[in-house]
N, CA, C and O atoms as a GROMACS GRO file, in nm:
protein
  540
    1UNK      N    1   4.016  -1.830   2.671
    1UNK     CA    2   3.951  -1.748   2.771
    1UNK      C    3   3.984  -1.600   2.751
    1UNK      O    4   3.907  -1.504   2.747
    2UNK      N    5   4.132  -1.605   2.736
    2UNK     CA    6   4.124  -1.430   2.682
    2UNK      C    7   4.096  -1.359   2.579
    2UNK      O    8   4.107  -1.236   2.568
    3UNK      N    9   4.054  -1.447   2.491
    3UNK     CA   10   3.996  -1.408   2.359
    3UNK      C   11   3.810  -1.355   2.350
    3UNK      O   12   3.747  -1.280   2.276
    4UNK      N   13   3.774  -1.449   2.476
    4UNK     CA   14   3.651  -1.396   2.552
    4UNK      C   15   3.610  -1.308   2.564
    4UNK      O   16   3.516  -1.244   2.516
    5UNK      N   17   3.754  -1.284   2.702
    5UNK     CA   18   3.695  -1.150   2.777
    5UNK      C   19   3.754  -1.029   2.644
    5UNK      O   20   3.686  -0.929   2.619
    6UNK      N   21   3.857  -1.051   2.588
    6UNK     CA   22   3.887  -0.964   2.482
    6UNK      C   23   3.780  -0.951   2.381
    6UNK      O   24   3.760  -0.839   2.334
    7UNK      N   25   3.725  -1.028   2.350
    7UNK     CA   26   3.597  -0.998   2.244
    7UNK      C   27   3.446  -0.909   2.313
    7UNK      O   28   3.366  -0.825   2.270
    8UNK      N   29   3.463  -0.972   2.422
    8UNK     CA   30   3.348  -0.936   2.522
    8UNK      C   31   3.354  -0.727   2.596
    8UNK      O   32   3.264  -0.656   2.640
    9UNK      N   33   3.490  -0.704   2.576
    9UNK     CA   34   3.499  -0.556   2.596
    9UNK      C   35   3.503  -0.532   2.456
    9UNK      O   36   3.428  -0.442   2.418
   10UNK      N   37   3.576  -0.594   2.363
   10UNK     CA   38   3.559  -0.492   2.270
   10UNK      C   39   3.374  -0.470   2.226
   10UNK      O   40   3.320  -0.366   2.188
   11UNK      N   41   3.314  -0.602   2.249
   11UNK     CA   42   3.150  -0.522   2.215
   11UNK      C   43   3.113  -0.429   2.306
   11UNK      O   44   3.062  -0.328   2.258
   12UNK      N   45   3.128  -0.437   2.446
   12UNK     CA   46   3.102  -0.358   2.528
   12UNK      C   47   3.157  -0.176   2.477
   12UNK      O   48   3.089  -0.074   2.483
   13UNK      N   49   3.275  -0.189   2.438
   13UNK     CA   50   3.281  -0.041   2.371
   13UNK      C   51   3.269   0.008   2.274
   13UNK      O   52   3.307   0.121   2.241
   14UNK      N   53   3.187  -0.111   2.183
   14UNK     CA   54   3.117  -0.075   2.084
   14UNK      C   55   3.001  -0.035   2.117
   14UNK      O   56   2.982   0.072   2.061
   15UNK      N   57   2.909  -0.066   2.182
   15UNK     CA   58   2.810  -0.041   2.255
   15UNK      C   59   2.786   0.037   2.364
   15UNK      O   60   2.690   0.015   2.437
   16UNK      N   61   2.846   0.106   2.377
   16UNK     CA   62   2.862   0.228   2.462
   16UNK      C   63   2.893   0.324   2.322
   16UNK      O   64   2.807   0.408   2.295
   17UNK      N   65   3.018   0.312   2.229
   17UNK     CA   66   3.025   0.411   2.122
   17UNK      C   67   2.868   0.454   2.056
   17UNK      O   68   2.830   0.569   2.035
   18UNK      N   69   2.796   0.332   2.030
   18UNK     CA   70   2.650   0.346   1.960
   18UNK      C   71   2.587   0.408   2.073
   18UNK      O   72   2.561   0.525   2.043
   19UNK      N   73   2.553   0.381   2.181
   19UNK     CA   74   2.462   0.422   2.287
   19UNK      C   75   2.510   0.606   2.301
   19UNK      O   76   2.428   0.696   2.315
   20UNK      N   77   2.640   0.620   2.293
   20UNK     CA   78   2.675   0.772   2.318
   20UNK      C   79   2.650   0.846   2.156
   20UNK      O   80   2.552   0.916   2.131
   21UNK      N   81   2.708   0.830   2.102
   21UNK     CA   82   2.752   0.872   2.040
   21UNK      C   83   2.663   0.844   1.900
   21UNK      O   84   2.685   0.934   1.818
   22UNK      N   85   2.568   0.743   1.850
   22UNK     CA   86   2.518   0.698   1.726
   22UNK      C   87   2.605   0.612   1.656
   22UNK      O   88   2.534   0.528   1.600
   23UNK      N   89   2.699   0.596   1.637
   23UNK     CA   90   2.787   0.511   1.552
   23UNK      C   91   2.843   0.430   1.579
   23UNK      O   92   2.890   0.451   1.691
   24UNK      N   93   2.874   0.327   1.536
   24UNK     CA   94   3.029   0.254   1.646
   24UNK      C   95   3.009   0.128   1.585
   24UNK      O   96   3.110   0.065   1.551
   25UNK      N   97   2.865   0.068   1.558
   25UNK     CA   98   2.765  -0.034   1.516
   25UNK      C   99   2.889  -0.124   1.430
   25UNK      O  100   2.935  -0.235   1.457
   26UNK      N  101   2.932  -0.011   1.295
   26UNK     CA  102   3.027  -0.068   1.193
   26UNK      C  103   3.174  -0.125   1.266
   26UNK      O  104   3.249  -0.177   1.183
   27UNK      N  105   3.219  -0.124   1.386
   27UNK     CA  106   3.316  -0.177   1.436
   27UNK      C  107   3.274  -0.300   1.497
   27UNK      O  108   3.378  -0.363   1.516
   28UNK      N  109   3.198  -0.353   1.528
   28UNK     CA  110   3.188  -0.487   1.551
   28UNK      C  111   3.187  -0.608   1.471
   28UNK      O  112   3.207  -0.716   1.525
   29UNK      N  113   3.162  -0.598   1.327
   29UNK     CA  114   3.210  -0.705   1.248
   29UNK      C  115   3.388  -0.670   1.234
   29UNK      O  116   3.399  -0.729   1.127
   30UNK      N  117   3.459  -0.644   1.248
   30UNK     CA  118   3.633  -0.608   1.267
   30UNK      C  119   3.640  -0.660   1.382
   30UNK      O  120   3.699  -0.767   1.365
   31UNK      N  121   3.603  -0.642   1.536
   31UNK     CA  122   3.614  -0.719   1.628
   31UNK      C  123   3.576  -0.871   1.596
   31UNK      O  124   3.652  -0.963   1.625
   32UNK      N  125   3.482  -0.884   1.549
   32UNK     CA  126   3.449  -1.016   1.588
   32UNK      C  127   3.556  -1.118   1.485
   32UNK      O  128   3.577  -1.236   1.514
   33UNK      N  129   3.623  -1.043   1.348
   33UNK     CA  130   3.678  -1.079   1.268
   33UNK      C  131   3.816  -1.134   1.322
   33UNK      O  132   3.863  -1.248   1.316
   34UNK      N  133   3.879  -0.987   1.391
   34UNK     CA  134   3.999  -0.998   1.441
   34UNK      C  135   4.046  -1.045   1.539
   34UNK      O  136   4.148  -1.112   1.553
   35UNK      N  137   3.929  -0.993   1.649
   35UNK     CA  138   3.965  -1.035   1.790
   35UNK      C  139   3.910  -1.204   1.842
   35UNK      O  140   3.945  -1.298   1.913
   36UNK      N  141   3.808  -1.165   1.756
   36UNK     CA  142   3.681  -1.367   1.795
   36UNK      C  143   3.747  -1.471   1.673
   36UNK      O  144   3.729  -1.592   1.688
   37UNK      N  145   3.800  -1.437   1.589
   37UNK     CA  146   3.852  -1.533   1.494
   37UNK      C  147   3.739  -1.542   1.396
   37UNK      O  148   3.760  -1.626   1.307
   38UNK      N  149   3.624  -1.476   1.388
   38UNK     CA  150   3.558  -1.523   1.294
   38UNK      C  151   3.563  -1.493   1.132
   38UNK      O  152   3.623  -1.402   1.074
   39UNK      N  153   3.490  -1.585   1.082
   39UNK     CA  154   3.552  -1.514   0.961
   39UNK      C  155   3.466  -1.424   0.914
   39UNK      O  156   3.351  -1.425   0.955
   40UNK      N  157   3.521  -1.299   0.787
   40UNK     CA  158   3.445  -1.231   0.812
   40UNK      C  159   3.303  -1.200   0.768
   40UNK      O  160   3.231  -1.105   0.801
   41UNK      N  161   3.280  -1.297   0.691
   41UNK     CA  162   3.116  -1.329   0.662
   41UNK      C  163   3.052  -1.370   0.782
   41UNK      O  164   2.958  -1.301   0.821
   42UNK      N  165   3.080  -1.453   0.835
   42UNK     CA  166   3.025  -1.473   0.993
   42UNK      C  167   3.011  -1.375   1.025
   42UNK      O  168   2.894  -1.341   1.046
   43UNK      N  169   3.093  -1.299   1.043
   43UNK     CA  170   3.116  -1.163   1.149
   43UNK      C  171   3.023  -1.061   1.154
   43UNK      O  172   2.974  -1.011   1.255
   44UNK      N  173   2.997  -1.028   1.009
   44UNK     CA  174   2.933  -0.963   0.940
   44UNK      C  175   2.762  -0.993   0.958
   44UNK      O  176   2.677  -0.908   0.987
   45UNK      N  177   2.741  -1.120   0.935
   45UNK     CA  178   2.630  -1.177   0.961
   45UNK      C  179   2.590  -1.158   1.093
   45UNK      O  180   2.488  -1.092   1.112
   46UNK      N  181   2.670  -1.217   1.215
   46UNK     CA  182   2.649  -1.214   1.352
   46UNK      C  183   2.614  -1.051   1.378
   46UNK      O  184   2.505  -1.024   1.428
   47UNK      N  185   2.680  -0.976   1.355
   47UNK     CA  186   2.698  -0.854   1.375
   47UNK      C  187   2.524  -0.758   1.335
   47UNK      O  188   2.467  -0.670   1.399
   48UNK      N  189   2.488  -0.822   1.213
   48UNK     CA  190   2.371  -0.796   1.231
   48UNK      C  191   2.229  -0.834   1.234
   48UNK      O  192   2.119  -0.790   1.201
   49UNK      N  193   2.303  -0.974   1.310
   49UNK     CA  194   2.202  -1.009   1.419
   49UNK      C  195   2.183  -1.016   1.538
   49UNK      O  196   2.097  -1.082   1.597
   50UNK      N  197   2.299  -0.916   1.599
   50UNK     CA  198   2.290  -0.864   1.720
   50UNK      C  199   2.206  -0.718   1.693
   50UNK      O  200   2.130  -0.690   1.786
   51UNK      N  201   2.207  -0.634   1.594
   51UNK     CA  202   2.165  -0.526   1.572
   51UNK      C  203   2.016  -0.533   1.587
   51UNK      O  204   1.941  -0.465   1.657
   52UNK      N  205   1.982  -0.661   1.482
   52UNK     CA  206   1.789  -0.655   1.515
   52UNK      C  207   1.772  -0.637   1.699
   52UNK      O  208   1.688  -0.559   1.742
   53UNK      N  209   1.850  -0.708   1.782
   53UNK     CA  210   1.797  -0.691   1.912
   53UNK      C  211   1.805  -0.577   1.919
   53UNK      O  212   1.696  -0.520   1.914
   54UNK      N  213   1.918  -0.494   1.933
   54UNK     CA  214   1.905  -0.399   1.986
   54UNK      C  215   1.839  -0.253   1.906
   54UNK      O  216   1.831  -0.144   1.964
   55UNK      N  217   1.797  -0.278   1.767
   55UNK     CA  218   1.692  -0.212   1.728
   55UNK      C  219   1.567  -0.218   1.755
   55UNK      O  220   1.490  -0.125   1.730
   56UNK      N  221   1.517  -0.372   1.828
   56UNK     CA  222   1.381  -0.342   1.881
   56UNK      C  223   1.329  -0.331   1.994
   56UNK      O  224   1.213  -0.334   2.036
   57UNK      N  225   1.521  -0.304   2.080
   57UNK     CA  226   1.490  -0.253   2.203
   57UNK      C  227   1.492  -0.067   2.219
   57UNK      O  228   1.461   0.013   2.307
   58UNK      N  229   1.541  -0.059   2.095
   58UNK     CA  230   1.542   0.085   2.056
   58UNK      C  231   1.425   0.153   2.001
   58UNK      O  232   1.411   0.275   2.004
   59UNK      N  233   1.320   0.050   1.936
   59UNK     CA  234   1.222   0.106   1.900
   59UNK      C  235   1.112   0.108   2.027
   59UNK      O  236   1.025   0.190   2.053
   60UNK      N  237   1.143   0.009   2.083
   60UNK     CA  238   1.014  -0.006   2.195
   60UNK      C  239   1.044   0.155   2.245
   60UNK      O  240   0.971   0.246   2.207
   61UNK      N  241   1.174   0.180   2.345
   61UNK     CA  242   1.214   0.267   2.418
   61UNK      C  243   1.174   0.413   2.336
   61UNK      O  244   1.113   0.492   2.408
   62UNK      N  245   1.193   0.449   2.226
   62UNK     CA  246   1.137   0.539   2.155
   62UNK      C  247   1.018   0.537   2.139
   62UNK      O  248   0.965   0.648   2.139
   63UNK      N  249   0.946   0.444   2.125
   63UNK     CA  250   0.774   0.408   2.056
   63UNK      C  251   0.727   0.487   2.208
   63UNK      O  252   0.677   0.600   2.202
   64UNK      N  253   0.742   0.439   2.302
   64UNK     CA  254   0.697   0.456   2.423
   64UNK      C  255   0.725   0.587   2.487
   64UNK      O  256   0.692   0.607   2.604
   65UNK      N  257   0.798   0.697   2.400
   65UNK     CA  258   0.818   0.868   2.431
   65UNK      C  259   0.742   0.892   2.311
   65UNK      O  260   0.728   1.013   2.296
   66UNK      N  261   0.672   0.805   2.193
   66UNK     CA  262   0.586   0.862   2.108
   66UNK      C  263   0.704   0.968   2.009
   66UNK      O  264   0.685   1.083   1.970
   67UNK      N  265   0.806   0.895   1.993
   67UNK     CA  266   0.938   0.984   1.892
   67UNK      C  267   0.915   0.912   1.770
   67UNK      O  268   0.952   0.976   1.671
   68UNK      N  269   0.863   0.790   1.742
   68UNK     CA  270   0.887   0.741   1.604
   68UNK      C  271   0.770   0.791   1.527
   68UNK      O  272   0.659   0.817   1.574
   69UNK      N  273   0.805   0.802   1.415
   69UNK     CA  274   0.681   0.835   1.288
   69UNK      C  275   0.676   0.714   1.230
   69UNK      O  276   0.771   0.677   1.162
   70UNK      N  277   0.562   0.629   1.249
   70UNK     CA  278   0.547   0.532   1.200
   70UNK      C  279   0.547   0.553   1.056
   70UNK      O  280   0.609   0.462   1.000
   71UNK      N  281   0.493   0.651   0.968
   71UNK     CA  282   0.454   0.644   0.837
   71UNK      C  283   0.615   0.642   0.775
   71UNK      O  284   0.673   0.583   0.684
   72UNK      N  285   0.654   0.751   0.886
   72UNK     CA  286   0.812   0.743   0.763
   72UNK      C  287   0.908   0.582   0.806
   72UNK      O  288   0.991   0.523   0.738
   73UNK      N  289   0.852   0.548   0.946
   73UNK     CA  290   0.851   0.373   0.927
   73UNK      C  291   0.881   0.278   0.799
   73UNK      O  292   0.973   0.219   0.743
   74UNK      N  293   0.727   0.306   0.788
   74UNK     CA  294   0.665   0.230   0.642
   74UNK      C  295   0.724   0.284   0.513
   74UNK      O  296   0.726   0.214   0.412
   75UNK      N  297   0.755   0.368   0.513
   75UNK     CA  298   0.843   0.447   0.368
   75UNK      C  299   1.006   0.357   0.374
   75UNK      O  300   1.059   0.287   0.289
   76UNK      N  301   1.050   0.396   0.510
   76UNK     CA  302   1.159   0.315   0.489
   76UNK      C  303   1.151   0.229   0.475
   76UNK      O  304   1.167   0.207   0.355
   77UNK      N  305   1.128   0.119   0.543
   77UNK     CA  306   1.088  -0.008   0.534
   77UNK      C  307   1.031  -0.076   0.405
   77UNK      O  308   0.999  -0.195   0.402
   78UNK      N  309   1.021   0.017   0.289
   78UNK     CA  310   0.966  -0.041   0.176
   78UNK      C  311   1.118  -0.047   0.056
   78UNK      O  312   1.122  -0.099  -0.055
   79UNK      N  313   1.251   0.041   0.145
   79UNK     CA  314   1.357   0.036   0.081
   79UNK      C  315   1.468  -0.046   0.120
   79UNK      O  316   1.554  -0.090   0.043
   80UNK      N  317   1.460  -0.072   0.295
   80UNK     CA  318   1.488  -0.117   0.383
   80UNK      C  319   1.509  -0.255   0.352
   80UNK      O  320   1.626  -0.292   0.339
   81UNK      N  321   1.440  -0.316   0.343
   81UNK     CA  322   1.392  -0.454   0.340
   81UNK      C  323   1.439  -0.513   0.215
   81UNK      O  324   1.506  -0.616   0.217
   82UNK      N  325   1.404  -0.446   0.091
   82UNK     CA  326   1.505  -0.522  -0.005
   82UNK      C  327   1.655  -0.497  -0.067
   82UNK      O  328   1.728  -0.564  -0.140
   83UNK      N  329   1.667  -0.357   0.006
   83UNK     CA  330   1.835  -0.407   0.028
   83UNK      C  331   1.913  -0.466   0.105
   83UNK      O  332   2.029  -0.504   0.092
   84UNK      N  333   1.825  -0.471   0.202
   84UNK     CA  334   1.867  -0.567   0.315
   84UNK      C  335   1.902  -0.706   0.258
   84UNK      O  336   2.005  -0.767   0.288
   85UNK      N  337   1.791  -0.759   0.159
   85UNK     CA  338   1.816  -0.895   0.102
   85UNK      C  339   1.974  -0.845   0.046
   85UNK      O  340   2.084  -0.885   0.085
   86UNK      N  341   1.941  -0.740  -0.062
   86UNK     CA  342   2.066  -0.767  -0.166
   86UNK      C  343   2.204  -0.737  -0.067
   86UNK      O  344   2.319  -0.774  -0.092
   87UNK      N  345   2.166  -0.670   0.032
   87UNK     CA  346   2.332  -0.669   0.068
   87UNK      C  347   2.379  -0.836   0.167
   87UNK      O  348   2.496  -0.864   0.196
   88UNK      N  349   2.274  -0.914   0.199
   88UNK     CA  350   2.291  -1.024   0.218
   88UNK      C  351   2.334  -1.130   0.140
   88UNK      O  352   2.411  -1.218   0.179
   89UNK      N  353   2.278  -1.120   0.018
   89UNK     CA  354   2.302  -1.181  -0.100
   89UNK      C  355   2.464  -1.131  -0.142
   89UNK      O  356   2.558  -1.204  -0.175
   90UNK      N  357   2.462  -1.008  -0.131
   90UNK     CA  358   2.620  -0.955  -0.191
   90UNK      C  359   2.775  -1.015  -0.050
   90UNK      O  360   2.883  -1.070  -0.069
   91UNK      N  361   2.706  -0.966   0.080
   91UNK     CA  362   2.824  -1.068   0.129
   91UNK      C  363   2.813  -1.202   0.118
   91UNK      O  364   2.896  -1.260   0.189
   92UNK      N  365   2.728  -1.290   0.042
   92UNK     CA  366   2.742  -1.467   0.022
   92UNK      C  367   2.856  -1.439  -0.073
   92UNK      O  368   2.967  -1.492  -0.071
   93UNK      N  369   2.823  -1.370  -0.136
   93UNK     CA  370   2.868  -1.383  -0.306
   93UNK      C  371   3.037  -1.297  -0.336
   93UNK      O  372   3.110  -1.318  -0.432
   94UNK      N  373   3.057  -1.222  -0.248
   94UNK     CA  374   3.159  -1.138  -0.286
   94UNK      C  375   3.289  -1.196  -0.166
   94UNK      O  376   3.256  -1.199  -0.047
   95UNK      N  377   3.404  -1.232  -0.197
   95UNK     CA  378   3.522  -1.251  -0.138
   95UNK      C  379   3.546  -1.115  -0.050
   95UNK      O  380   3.537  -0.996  -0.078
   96UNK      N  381   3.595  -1.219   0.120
   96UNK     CA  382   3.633  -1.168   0.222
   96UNK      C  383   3.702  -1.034   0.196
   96UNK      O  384   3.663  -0.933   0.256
   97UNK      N  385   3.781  -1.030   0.128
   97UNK     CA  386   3.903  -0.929   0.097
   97UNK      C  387   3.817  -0.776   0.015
   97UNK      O  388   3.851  -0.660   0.040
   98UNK      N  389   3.712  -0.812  -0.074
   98UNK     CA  390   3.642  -0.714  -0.082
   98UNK      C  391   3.540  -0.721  -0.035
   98UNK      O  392   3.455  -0.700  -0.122
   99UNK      N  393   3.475  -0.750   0.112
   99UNK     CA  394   3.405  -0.720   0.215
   99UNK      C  395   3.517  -0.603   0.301
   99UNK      O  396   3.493  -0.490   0.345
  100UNK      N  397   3.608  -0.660   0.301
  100UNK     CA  398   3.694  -0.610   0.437
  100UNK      C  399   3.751  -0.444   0.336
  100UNK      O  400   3.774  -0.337   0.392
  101UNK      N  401   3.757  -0.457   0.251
  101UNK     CA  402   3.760  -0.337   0.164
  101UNK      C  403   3.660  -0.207   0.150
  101UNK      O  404   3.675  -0.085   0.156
  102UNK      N  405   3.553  -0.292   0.131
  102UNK     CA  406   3.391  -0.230   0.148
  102UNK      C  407   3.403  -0.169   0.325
  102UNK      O  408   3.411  -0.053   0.365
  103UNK      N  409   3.401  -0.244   0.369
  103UNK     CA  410   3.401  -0.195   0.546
  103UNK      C  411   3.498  -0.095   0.622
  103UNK      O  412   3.495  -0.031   0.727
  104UNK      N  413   3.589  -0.116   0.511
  104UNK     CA  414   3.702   0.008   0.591
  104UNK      C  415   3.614   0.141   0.536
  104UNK      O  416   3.550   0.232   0.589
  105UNK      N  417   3.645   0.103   0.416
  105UNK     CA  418   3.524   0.238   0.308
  105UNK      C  419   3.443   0.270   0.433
  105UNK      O  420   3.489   0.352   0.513
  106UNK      N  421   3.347   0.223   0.450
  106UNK     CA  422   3.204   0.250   0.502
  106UNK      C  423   3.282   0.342   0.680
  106UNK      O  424   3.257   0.450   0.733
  107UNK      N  425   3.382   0.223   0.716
  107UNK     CA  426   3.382   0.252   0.873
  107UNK      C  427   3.471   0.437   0.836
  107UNK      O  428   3.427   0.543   0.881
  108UNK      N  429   3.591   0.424   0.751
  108UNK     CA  430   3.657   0.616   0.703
  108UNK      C  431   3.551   0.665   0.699
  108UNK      O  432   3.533   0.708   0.814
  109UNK      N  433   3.421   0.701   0.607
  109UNK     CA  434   3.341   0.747   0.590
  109UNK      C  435   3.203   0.760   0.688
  109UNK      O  436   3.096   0.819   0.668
  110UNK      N  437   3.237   0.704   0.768
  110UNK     CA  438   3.137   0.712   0.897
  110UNK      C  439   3.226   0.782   1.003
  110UNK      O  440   3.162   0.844   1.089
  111UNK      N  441   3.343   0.784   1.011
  111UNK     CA  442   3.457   0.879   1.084
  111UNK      C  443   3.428   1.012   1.050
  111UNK      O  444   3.367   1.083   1.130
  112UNK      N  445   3.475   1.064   0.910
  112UNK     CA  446   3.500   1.147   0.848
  112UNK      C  447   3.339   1.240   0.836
  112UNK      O  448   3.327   1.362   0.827
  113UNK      N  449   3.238   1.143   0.841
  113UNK     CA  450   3.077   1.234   0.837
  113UNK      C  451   3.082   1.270   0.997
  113UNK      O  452   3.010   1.362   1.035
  114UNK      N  453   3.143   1.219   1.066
  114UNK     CA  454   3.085   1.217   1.226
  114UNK      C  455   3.177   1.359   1.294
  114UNK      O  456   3.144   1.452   1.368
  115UNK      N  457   3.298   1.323   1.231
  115UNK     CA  458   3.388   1.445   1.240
  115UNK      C  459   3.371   1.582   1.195
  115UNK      O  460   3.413   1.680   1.257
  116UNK      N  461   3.299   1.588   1.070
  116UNK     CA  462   3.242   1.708   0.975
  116UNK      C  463   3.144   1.712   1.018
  116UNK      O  464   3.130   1.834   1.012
  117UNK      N  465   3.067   1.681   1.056
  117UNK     CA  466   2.922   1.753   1.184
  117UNK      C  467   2.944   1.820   1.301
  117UNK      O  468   2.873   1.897   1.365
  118UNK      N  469   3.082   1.768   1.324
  118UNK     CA  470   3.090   1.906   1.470
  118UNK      C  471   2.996   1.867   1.574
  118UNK      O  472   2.902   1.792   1.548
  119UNK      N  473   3.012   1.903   1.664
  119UNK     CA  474   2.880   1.860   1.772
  119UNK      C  475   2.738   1.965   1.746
  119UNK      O  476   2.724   2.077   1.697
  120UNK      N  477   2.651   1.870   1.802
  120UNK     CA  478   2.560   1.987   1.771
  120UNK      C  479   2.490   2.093   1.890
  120UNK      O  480   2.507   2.095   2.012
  121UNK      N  481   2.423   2.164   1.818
  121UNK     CA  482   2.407   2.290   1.923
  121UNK      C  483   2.330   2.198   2.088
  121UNK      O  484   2.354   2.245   2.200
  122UNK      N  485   2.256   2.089   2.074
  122UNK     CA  486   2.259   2.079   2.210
  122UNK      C  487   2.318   2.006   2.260
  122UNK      O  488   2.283   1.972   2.373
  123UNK      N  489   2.436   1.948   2.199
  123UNK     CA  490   2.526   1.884   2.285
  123UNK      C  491   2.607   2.005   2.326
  123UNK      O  492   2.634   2.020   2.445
  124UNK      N  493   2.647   2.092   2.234
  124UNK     CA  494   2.778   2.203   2.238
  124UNK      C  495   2.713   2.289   2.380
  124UNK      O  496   2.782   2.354   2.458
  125UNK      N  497   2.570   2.270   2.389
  125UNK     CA  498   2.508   2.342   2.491
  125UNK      C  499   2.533   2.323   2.609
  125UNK      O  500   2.508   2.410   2.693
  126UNK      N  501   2.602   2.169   2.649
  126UNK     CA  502   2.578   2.076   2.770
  126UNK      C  503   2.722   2.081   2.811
  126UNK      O  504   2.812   2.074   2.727
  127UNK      N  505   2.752   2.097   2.972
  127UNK     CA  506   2.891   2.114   2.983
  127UNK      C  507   2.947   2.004   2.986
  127UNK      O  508   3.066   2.000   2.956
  128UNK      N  509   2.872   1.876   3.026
  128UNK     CA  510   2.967   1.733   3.004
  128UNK      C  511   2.887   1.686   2.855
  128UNK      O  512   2.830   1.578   2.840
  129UNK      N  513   2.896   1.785   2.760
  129UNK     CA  514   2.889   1.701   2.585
  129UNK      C  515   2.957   1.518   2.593
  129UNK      O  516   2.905   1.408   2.577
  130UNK      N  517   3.085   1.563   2.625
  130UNK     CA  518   3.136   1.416   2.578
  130UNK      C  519   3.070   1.305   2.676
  130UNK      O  520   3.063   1.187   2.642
  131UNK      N  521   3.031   1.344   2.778
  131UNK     CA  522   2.927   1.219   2.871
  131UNK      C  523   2.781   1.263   2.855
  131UNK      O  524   2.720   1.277   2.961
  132UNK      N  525   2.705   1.291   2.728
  132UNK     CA  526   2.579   1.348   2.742
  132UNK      C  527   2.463   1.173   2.688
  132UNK      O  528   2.341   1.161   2.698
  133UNK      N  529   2.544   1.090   2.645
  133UNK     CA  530   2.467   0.973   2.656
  133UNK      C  531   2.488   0.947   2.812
  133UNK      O  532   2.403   0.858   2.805
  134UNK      N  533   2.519   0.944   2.925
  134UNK     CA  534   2.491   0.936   3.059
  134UNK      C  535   2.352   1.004   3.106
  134UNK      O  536   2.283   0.952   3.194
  135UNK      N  537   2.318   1.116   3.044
  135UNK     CA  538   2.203   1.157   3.107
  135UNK      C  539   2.084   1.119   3.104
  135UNK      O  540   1.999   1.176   3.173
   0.00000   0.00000   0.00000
């Protein structure tokens, strides 16, 4: 039971990190690894198949302020899609230990880009920046 509610906040502040902030996404296969017991191909897997939901609750919500460019859609989506296979194919195939290697990589380097951007001018504009996903 406490592994539950412990798994169950840590998505919750993963999901608030993504909702505020853009990023956070890459910490939920580590939760689900560490805190849910899973292993981490599961984790990994689960992890982004929670993402399709909440990317096509992200696209509706955008589609519907008329923010997406469908064409650059279709551009991505033509690169999208088959690395998507190969990086599926690459966690079947590649041992836990260099997944969990690959992921620290990815999660430093998603720190370190997020940190070297600085806020930007309209967050830096807003006097509650650090609560500006609230608005």
């Amino acid at each position: 039971m406490l592994t539950t509610i412990t798994l169950l906040v840590s998505a919750l502040i993963v999901g608030v990190l993504v909702g505020c902030v853009g990023i956070g996404g890459v910490l939920l296969p580590p939760a689900l690894a560490y805190v849910g017991g899973l292993d981490l191909h599961l984790a990994m897997a689960t992890g982004m198949w929670s993402f399709l939901f909440t990317g096509v609750v992200g696209t509706i919500a955008y589609s519907r302020r008329n923010s997406v460019d469908w064409r650059m859609v279709l551009w991505l989506g033509t690169g999208i899609v088959p690395a998507a296979v190969v990086g599926a194919l690459s966690n079947a195939a590649l041992p836990a230990a260099v997944l969990m290697v690959l992921l620290a990589t990815l999660i430093t380097a998603t720190g370190v880009n997020a940190f070297a951007k600085g806020p930007s001018a309209e967050r830096a504009a807003t006097p509650l920046a650090p609560f500006s996903c609230y608005r």
